[in-house]
VEXGUTI-48599 format. One record per atom (N, C-alpha, C, O): x, y, z. Coordinates in pm, whole numbers, plus 50000, padded with zeros to 5 digits. Example, Ala and Ser with C-alpha at 12.3 -4.5 7.8 and 13.67 -1.06 7.14 Angstrom:
2
513194943150780
512304955050780
513204967050780
514244966850846
512854977550708
513674989450714
512905000350787
513415011450804
END
This chain:
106
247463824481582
246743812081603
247693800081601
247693790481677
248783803781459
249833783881498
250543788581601
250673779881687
251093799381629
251553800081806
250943793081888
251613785081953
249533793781910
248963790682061
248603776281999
248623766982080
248313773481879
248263754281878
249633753681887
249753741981922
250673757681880
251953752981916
252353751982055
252993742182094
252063760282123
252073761382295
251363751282343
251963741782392
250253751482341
249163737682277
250033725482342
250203721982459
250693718382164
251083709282133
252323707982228
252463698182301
253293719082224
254723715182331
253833710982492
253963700482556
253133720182520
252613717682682
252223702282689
252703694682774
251163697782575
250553685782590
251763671982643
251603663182728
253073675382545
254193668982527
254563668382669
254243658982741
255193677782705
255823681682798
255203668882920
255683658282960
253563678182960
252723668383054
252633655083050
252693648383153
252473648882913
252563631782884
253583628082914
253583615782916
254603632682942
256203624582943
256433629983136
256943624183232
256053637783125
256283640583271
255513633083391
255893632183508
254253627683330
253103621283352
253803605683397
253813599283502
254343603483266
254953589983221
255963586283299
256233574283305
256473592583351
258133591183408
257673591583595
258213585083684
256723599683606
255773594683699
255883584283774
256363579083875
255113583483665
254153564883715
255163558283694
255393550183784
256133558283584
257073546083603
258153546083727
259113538383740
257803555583803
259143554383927
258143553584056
258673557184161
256633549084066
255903550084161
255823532984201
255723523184127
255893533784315
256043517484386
254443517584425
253603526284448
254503501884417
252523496384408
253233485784510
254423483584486
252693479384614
252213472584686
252393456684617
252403457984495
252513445584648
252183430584587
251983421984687
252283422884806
251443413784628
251883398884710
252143391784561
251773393484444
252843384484624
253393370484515
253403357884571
253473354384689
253313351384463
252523335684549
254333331684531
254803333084418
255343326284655
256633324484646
257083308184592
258253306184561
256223298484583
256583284184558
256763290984349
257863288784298
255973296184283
255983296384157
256823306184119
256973307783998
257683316584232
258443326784196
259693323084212
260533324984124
259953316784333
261383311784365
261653295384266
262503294884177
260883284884297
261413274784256
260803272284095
261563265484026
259623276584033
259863272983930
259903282483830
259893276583722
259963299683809
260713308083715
261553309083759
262373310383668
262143309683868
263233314383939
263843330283903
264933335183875
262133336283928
263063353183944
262773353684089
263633362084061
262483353384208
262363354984344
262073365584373
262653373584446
260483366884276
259393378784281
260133395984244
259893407284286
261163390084142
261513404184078
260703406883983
260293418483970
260243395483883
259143400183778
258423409783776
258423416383880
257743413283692
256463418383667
255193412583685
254943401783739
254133423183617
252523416983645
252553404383605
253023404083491
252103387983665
252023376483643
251063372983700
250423379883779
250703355683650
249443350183755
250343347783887
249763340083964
251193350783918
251493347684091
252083359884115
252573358084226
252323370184086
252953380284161
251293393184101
250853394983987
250823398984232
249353408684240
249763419284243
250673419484326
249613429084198
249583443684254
248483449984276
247483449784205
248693457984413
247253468984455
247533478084371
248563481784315
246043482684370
246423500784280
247223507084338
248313510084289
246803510484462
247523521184545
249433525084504
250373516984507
249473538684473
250673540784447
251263554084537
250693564084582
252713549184541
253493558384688
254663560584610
255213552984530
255023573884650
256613579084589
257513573084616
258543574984551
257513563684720
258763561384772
258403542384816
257223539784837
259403531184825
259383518784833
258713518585017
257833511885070
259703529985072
259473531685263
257823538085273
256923535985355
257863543985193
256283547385213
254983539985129
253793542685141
255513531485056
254883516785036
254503507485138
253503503685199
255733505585128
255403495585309
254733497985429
253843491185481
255273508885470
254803517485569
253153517185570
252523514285672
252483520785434
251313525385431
250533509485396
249383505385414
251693503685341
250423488785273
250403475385403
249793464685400
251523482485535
251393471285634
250453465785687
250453454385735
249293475785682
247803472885739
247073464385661
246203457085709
247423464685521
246873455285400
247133443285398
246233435185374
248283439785421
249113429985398
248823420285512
248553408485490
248883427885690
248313421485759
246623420285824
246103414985923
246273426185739
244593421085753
244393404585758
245003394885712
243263406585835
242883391985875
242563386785717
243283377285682
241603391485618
240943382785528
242323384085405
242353378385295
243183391385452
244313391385347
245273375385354
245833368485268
245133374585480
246453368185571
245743352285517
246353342485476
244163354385537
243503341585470
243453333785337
243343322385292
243563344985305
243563342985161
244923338485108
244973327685050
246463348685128
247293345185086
247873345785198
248003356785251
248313335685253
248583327485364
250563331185364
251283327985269
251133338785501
252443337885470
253743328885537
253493318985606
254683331785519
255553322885535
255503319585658
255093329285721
255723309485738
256093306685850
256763300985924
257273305786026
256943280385847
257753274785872
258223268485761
257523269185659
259693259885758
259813249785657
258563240185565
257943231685629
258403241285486
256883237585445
256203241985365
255853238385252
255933252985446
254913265485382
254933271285237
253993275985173
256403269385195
256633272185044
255853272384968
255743283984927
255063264784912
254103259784793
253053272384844
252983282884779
252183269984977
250873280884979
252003290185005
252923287284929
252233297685062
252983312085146
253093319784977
253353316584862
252733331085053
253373345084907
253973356085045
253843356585167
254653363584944
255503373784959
255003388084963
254423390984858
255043396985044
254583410185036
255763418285001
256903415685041
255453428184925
256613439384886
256173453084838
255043457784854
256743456184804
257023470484700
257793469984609
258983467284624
257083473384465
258403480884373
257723488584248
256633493584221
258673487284203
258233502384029
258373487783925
259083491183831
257983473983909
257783468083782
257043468283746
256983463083634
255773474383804
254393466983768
254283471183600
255293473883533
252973471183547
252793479183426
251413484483411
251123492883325
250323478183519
249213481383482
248483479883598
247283482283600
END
């Protein structure tokens, strides 16, 4: 019987960390609002979860298959409305940034 709660307990281990290491190398989708990323923290949307940088749920193994798959998102009409992107000199303050990466946390 402490054999198999021991097999148990290593497997459970094993799965949570394998689980864990996962998700922390899986790229999510963003937009970031770029006037509050570039000019006044000045990380240029490397951060993490913030009120100006969003993440979708959606998660992809890879940064190319982020993009690839979130291009349709990103350029949707009610997306494009909402967070309005770069275009010309100007635009800074409204315009955000679309990307991929592994910072998120939640």
């Amino acid at each position: 019987m402490k054999k198999i709660i021991l097999i148990l307990y290593c497997s459970f281990i094993i799965l949570t960390v394998t689980n864990t290491q996962a998700a922390s190398k899986s790229f999510k989708p963003y937009l970031c609002a770029m006037y509050p990323a570039y000019e006044m923290y000045k990380d240029n949307c490397n951060g993490s979860n913030s009120w100006y940088k969003i993440y979708f749920p959606d998660i992809y193994a890879s940064k190319t298959a982020c993009m690839r798959e979130s291009d349709k998102l990103f350029n949707h009409h009610v997306i494009l409305q909402l967070f309005p992107d770069y275009k010309k000199p100007g635009d800074e303050i409204k315009a955000w940034v679309a990307g991929c990466d592994t910072l998120w946390y939640y």
